[in-house]
C-alpha positions in Angstrom: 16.5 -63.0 16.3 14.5 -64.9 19.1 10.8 -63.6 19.7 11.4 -62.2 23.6 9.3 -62.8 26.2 9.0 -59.5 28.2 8.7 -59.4 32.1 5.4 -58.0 33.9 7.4 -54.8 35.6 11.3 -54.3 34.2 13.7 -52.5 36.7 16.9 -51.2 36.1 18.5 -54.2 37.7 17.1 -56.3 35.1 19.0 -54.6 32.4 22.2 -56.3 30.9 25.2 -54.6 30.4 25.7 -52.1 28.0 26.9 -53.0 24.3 28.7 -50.9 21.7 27.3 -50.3 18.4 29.1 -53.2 16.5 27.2 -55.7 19.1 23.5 -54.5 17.9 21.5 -56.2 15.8 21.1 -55.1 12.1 17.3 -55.2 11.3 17.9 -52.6 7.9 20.6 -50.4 6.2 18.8 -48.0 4.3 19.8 -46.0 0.8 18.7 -43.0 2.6 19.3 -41.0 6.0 16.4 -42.1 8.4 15.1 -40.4 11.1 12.1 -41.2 13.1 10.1 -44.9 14.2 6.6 -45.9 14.9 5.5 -49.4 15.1 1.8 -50.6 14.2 -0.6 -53.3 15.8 0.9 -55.6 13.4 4.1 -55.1 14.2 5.3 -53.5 11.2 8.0 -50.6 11.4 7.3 -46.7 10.0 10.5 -45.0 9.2 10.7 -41.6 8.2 13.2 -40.1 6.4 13.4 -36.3 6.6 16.1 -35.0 3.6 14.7 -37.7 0.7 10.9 -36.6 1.8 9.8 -40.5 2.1 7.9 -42.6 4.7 9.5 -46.1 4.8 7.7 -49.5 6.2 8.9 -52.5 6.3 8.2 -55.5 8.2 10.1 -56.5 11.7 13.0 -58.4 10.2 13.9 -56.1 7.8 11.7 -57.6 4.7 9.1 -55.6 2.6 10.0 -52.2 2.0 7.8 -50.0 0.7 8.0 -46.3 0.7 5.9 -43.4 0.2 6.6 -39.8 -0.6 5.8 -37.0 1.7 6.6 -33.8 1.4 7.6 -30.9 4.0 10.8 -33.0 5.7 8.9 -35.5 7.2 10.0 -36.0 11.1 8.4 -37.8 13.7 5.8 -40.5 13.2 2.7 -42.2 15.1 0.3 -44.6 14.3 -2.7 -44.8 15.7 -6.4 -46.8 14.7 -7.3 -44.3 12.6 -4.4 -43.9 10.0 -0.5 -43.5 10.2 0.9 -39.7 10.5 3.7 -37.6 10.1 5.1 -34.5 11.4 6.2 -31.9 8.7 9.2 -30.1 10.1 9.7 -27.6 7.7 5.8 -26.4 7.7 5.2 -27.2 11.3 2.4 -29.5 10.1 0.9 -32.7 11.1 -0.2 -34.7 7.6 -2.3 -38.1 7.3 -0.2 -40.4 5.3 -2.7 -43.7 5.6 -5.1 -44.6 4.7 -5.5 -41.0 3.1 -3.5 -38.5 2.4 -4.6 -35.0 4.7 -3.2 -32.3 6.2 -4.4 -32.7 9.8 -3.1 -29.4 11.0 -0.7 -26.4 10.5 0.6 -24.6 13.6 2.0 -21.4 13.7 6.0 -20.9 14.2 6.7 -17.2 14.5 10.1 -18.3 15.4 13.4 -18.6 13.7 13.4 -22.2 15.2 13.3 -25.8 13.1 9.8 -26.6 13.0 7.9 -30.2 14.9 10.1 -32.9 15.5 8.9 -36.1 17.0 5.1 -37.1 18.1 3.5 -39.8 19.5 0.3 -41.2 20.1 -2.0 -40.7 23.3 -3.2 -43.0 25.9 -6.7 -43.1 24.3 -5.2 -44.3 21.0 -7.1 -41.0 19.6 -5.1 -38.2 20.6 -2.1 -37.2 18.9 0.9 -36.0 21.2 2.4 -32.8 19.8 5.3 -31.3 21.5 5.5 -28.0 19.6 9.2 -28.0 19.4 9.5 -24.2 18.6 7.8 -22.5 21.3 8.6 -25.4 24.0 4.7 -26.5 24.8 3.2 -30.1 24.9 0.0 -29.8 22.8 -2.7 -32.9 22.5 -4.6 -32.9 19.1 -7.9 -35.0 19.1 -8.3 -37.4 16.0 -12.0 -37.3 16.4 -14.1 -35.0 14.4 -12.5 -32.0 13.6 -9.0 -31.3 14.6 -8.5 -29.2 17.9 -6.1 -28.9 20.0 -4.9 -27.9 24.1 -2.1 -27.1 25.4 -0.8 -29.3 28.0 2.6 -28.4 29.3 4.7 -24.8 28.7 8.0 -23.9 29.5 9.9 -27.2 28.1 13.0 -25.6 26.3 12.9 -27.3 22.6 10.3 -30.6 23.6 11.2 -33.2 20.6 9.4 -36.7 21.6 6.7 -37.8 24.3 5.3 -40.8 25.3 2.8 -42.1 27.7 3.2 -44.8 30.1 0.6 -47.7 31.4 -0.9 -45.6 34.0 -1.5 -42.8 31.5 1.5 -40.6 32.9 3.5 -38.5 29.6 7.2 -38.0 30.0 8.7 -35.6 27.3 12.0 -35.3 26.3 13.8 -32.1 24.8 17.1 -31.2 23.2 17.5 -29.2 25.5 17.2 -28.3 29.6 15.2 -29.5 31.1 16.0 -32.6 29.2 13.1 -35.8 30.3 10.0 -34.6 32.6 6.9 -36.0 33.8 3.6 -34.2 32.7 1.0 -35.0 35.5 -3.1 -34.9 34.8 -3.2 -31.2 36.1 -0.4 -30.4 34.2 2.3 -30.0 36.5 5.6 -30.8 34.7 8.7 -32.2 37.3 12.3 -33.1 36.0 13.2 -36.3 35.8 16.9 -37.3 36.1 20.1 -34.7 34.7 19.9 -35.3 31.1 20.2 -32.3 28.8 19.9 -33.3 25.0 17.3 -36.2 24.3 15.8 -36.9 20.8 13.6 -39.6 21.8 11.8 -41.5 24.9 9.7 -44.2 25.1 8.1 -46.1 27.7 7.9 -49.6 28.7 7.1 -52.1 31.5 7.4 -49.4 34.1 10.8 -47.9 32.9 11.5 -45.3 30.1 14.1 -45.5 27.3 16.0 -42.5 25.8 18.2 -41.7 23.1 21.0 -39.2 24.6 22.5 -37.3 21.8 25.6 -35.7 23.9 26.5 -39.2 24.8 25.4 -40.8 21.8 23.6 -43.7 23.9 20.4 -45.1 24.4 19.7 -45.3 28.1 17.2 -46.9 30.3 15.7 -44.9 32.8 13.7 -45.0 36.0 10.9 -42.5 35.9 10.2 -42.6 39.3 14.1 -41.7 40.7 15.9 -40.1 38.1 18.7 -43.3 37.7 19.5 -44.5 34.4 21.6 -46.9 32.9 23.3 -47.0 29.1 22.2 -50.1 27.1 23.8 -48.9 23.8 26.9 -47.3 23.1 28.6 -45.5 20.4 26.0 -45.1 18.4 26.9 -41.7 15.9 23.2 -40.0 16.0 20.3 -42.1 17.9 17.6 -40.5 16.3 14.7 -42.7 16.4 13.3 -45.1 18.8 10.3 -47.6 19.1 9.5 -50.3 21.0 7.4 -53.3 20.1 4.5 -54.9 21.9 7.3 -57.8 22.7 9.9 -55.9 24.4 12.3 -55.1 21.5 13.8 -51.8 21.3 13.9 -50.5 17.2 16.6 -47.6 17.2 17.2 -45.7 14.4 20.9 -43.8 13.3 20.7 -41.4 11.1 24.7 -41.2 10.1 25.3 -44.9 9.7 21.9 -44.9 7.9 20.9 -48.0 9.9 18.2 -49.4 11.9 19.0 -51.8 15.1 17.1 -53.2 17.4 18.4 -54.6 21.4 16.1 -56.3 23.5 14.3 -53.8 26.3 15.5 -54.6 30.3 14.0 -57.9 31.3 13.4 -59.2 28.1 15.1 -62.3 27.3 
């Protein structure tokens, strides 16, 4: 696949028409059910996979594979300077996997809800984002000195992925209402477009990218109006997404065990 050259601002226009399944691009079939996607400075892609307990890397075209074992249903997965980690859903912990192996932090879930799902990394590169999937907040966790963390955004319904965008803005998506929504610096959270059941949202070149899970796409998304189009179609369970430093969109499916990747809008 062609090393893409991506495009200072992307808009919606810039995005090519939408392509089923079949028309991605195979990066990796795995032996196990995958679930989540980082990507480091390097380029290299963190997989987790939730039911076999493992953390999976491998390099971007599919070579490499190495795997570690982690314990607790590993889930979401960030990488930051400081070391590579994992959210445990079925502890509701956040665990170091490299360079050592910690347990960062345990929060509480006095709920009969599944536990962490999907975090992400802050704009200061030493924050972790936390959306506390079973109480519905947005939490930030410092990496530096001992861990602490604040509550950013309430009231979320069940929050599952975040990301932050160049101007330091978060989006967060949930799997349920109110589905994508922008977290401001004072914390006020607004609704951005109709969606109802993300998984994941990432952000790039001025535009977000979503994995819908009613509609089984992954969508591109204008953060400042709401509008969205569908780049992928058809896929069975979009459960991860990443995107690299060049533009490419690295989408995980859990049920066809598979991880694609499709060029982001305005990368050629």
């Amino acid at each position: 696949m062609p090393t893409p050259t991506a495009t200072r601002v992307s808009t919606l226009a810039g995005c090519v028409a939408a392509v089923t399944r079949t028309a991605l691009h195979v990066v990796h079939h795995f032996s196990v059910s995958p679930d989540d996607i980082a990507v480091d400075t390097s380029g290299r892609l963190w997989v987790s996979a939730r039911e076999a307990n493992q953390l999976i890397s491998l390099n971007p075209d599919g070579s490499g594979i190495a795997t570690t074992t982690v314990t607790g249903g590993p889930e979401g997965v960030a990488v930051a300077a400081s070391g590579v980690y994992i959210a445990q859903q079925n502890v509701n912990a956040i665990e170091e996997a490299t360079p050592q192996r910690r347990v960062v932090v345990t929060l509480p879930n006095r709920t009969a809800n599944a536990g962490i799902d999907g975090i992400s990394i802050g704009a200061t590169n030493q924050t972790l984002l936390i959306p506390d999937s079973p109480v519905g907040t947005l939490l930030e966790l410092s990496l530096i000195g001992p861990p602490s963390t604040r509550v950013i955004a309430t009231h979320l319904g069940r929050p599952v992925a975040a990301t932050v965008d160049a101007s330091g803005t978060i989006f967060v998506a949930s799997e349920s209402s109110p589905g994508l929504v922008m977290v401001t610096a004072a914390g006020t959270v607004t609704r951005v477009g109709g969606f109802t059941d993300l998984d994941e949202v990432v952000a790039y070149a001025g535009l977000l990218y979503v994995t819908d899970l009613s509609r089984h796409d992954v969508v591109a998304v204008n953060p400042r109006t709401g509008a969205s189009v569908p780049l992928a179609l058809n896929l069975p369970a979009p459960q991860g997404l990443a995107v690299t430093a060049n533009g490419v969109l690295e989408i995980v499916d859990a049920t066809t065990d598979t991880l694609y990747s499709l060029p982001a809008c305005g990368v050629a």
